[in-house]
C-alpha positions in Angstrom: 136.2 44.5 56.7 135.7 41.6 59.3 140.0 41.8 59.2 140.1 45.5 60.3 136.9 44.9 63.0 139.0 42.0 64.6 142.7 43.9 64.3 140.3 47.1 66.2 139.0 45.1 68.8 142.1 44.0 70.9 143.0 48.3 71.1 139.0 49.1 72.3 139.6 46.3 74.8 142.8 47.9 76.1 141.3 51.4 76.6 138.8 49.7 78.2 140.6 47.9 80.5 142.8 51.3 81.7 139.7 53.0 82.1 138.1 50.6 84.1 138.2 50.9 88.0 138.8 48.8 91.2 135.0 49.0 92.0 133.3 45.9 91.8 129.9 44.7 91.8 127.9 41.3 91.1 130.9 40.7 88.3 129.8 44.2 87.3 133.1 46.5 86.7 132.5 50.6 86.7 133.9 52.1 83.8 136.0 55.5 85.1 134.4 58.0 82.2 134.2 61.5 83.7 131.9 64.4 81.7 133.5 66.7 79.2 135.5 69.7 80.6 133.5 72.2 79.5 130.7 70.7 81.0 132.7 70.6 84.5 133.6 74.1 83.9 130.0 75.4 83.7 129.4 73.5 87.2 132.2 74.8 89.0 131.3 78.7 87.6 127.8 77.6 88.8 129.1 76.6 92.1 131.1 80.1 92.1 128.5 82.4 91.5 125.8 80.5 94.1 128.8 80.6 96.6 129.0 84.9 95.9 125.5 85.7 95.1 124.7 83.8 98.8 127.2 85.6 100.5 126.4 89.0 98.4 122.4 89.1 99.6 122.5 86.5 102.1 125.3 86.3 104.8 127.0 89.7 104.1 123.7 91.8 103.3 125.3 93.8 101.1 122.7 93.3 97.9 119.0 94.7 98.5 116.9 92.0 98.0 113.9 91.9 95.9 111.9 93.8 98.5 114.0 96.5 98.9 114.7 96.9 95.2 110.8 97.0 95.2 110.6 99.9 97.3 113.6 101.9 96.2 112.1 102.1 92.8 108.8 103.4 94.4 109.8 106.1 95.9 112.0 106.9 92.6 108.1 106.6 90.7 106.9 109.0 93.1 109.2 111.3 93.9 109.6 111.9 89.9 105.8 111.3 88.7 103.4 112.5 91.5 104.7 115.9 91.7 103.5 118.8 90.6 105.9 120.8 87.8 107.5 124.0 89.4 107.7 127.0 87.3 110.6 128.7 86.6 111.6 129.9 90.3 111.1 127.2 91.7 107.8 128.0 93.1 104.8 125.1 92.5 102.3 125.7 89.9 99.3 127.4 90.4 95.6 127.2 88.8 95.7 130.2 86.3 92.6 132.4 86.3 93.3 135.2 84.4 90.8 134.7 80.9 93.9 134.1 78.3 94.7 131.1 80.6 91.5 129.8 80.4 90.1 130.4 76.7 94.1 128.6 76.1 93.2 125.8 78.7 89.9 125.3 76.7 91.4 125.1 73.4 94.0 123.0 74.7 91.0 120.8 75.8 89.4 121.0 72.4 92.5 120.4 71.1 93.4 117.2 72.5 89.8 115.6 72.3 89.0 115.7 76.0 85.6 116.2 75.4 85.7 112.6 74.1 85.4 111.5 77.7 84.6 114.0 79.7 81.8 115.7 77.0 81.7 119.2 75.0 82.2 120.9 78.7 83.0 119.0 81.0 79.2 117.4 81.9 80.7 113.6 81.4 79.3 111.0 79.3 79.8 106.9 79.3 83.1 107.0 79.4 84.7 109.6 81.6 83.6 111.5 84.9 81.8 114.7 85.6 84.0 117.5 85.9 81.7 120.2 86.5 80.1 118.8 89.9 81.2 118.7 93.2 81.8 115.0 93.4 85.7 113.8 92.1 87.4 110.6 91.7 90.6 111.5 92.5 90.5 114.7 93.8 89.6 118.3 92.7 92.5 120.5 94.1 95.0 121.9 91.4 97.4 119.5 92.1 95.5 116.4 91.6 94.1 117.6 88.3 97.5 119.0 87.1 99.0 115.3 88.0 96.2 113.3 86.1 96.3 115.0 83.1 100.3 114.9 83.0 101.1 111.3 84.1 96.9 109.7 83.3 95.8 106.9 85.1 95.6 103.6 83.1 93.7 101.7 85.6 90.5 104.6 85.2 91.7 105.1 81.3 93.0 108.2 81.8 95.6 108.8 79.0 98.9 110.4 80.7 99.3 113.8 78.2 103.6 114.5 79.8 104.5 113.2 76.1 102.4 115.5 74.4 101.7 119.0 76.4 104.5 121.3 78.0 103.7 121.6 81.8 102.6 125.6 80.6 99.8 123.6 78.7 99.1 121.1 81.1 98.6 123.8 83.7 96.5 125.9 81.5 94.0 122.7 80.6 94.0 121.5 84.2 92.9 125.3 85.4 90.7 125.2 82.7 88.9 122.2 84.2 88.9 123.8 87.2 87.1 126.6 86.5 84.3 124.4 85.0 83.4 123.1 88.1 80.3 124.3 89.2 78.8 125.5 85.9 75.7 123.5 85.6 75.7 122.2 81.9 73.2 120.3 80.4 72.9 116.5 80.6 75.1 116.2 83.6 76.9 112.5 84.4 75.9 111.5 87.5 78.2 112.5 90.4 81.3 109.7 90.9 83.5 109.6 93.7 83.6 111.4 96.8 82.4 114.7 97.5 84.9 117.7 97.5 85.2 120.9 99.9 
């Protein structure tokens, strides 16, 4: 074994030797051992890529930046969640007021458990709002009511019902709320909010 150690060592030295460079320090010679290939590749593609994602959002402008992507989005949000449904001509819905809308809209609120929040009609309890008074969180016009109970409002814990009413039900609950304002029930919620016209 000490043979074949002894017959290696004059090859190692020779490799060495070619790989060893003109640079010399202290008796100290540097050794010329460059990384691996594919590790130069990933640098160089790294290099690439910084060189066209600078020139893509920085020097050309071109790319939006974060900001921009920020605000694109937004009005995306908006534009498709905070509007009203339209009915069928194109017209935007309106509160409902003949009696089959309403006794619908109130089964539609029995239905879906409202008075879990908002009490048997609508007087409030420890979880959700008064809806009977003149005082609103969010609003009282059609619109705003129609909006809350189709897209909620996580940060009051209103659930958003889009995924489980058709906009004809939403429109029929939210009118049905409307309606209810002003009807005096017992044990009222104290008013929340800011006072409506």
């Amino acid at each position: 074994m000490e043979e074949n150690t002894h017959n290696n060592e004059p090859q190692a030295n020779m490799d060495l030797d070619e790989k060893l460079m003109d640079h010399d320090y202290d008796g100290i010679q540097e050794l010329d051992n460059p990384p691996p290939k594919w590790i130069m590749a990933i640098f160089y593609i790294t290099i690439g890529f910084a060189i066209i994602y600078g020139a893509n959002y920085f020097w050309l402008g071109v790319g939006d930046d974060q900001w921009e992507k920020y605000d694109k989005k937004s009005q995306l949000h908006d534009e498709k969640y905070q509007q009203a449904g339209f009915a069928a001509g194109g017209e935007p819905m309106k509160a409902l007021t003949d009696e089959a809308s309403l006794a619908a809209g109130k089964a539609i609120y029995t239905e879906m458990a409202c008075f879990a929040c908002h009490g048997m009609n609508g007087e409030g309890n420890a979880v959700g709002p008064n809806l009977t008074d003149d005082y609103w969180i969010m609003g009282c016009d059609f619109e705003t009511i129609f909006n809350q109970v189709k897209n909620g409002n996580p940060a009051k814990g209103m659930t958003s019902y889009k995924a489980q009413l058709s906009e004809k039900k939403i429109q029929q609950v939210a009118s049905y709320v409307l309606s209810i304002r002003g009807s005096n029930p017992a044990n009222p919620k104290a008013p929340q909010g800011e006072k409506c016209e």
